[in-house]
Residue frames as qw, qx, qy, qz and C-alpha x, y, z in Angstrom:
[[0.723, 0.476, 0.499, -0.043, 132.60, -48.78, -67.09],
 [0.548, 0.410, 0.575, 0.448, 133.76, -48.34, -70.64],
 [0.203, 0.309, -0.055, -0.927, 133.55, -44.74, -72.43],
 [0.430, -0.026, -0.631, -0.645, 130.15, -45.46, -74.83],
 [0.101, -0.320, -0.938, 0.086, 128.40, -47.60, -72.82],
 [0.242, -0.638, -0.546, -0.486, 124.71, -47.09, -73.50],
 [0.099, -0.339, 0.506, -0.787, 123.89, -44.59, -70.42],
 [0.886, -0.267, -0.066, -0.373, 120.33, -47.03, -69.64],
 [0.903, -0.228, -0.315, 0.183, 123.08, -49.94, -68.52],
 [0.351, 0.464, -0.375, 0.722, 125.23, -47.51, -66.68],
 [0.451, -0.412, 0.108, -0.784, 122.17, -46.70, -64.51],
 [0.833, 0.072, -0.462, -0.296, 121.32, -50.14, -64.53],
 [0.674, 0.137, -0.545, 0.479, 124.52, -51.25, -62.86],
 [0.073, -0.484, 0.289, -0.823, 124.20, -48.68, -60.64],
 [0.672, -0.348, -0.054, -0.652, 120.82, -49.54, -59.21],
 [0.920, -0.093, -0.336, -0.181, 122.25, -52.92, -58.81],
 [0.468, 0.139, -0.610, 0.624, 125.40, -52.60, -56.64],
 [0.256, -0.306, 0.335, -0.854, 123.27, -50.22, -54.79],
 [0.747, -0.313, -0.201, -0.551, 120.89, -53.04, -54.18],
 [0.808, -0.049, -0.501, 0.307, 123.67, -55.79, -53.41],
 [0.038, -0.359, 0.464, -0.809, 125.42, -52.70, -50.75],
 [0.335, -0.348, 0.298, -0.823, 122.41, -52.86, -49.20],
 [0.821, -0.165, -0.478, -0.266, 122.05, -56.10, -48.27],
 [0.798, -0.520, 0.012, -0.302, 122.04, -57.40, -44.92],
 [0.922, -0.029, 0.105, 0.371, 124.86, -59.62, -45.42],
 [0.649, 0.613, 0.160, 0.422, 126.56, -57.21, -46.96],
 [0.140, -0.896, 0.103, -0.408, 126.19, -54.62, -44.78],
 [0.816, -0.538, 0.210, 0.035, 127.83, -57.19, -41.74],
 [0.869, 0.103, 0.055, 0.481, 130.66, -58.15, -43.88],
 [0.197, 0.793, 0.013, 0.576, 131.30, -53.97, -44.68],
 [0.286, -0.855, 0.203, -0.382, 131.22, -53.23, -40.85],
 [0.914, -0.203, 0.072, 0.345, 133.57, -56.44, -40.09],
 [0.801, 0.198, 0.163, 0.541, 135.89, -55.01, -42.27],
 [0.197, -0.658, -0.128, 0.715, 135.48, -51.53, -41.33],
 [0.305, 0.383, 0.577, 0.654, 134.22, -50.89, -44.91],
 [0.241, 0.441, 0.235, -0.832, 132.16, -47.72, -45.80],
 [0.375, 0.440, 0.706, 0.408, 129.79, -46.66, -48.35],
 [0.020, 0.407, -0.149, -0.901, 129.10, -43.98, -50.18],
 [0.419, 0.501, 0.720, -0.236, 126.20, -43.01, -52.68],
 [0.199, 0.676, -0.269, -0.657, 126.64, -40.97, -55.52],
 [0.743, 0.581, 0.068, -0.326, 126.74, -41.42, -59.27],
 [0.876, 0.246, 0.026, 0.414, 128.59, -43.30, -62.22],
 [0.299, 0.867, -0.077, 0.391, 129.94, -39.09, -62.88],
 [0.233, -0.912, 0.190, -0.280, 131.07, -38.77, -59.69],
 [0.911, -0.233, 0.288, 0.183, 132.62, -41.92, -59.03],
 [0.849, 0.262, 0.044, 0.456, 134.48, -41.51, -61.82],
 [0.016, 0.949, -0.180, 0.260, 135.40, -37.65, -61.01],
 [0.400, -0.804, 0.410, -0.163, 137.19, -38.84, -57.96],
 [0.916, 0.086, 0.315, 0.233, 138.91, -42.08, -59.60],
 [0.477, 0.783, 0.088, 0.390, 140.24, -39.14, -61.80],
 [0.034, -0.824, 0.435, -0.362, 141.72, -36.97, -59.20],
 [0.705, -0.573, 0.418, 0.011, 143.20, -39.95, -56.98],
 [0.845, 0.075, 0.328, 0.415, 145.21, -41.24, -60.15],
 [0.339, 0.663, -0.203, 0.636, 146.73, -38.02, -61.00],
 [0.453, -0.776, 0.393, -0.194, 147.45, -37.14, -57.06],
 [0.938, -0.053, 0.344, -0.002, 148.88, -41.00, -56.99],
 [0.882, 0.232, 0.215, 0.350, 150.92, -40.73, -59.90],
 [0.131, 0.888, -0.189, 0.397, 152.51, -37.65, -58.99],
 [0.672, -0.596, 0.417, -0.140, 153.33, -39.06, -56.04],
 [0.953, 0.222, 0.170, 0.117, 154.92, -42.02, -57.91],
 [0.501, 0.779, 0.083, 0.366, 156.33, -40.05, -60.17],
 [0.005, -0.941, 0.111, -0.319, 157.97, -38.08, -57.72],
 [0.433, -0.602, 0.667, -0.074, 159.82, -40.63, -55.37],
 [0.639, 0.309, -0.609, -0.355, 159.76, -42.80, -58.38],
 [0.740, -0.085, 0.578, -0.335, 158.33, -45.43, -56.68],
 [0.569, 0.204, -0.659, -0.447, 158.59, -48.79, -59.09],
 [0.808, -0.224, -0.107, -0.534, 156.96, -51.97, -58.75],
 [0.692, 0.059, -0.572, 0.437, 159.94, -54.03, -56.79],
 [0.129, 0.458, -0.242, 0.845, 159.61, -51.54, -54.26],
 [0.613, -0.118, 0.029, -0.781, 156.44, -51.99, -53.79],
 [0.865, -0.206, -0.402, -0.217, 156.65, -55.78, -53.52],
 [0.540, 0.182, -0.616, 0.543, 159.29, -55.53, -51.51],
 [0.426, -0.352, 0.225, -0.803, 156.73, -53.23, -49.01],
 [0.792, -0.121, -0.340, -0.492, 154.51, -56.15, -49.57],
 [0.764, -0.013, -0.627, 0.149, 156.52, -58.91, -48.42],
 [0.269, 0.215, -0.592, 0.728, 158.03, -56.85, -45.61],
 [0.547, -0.139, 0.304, -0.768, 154.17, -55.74, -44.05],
 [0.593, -0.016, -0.795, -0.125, 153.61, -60.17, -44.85]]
């Protein structure tokens, strides 16, 4: 979400993916796809969005990876 957003619809949103996750349907499509879930807050979500896009773009960064590369992965794993 947004920085500012009112923390009552942060929670809000929460409560609701956590209700759609846990549908039935949901859950079958998750274990089709070998999906997981995980429970935790807006904070923590974002904590760890935080550290996988600075590990990630170090990586980048480091075998400068650009974005022809990468389609060219794309086309080749087609």
């Amino acid at each position: 979400m947004p920085a500012k957003v009112n923390r009552t619809i942060v929670l809000k949103v929460n409560q609701e993916i956590i209700h759609i996750i846990n549908l039935s349907d949901v859950q079958d499509i998750l274990l089709q796809e070998n999906g997981e879930t995980v429970r935790t807050t807006s904070e923590k979500f974002a904590a760890v969005i935080h550290e996988e896009y600075t590990r990630w773009l170090q990586v980048v960064r480091t075998v400068s990876v650009t974005i022809d590369m990468y389609r060219a992965l794309q086309y080749e794993n087609a």
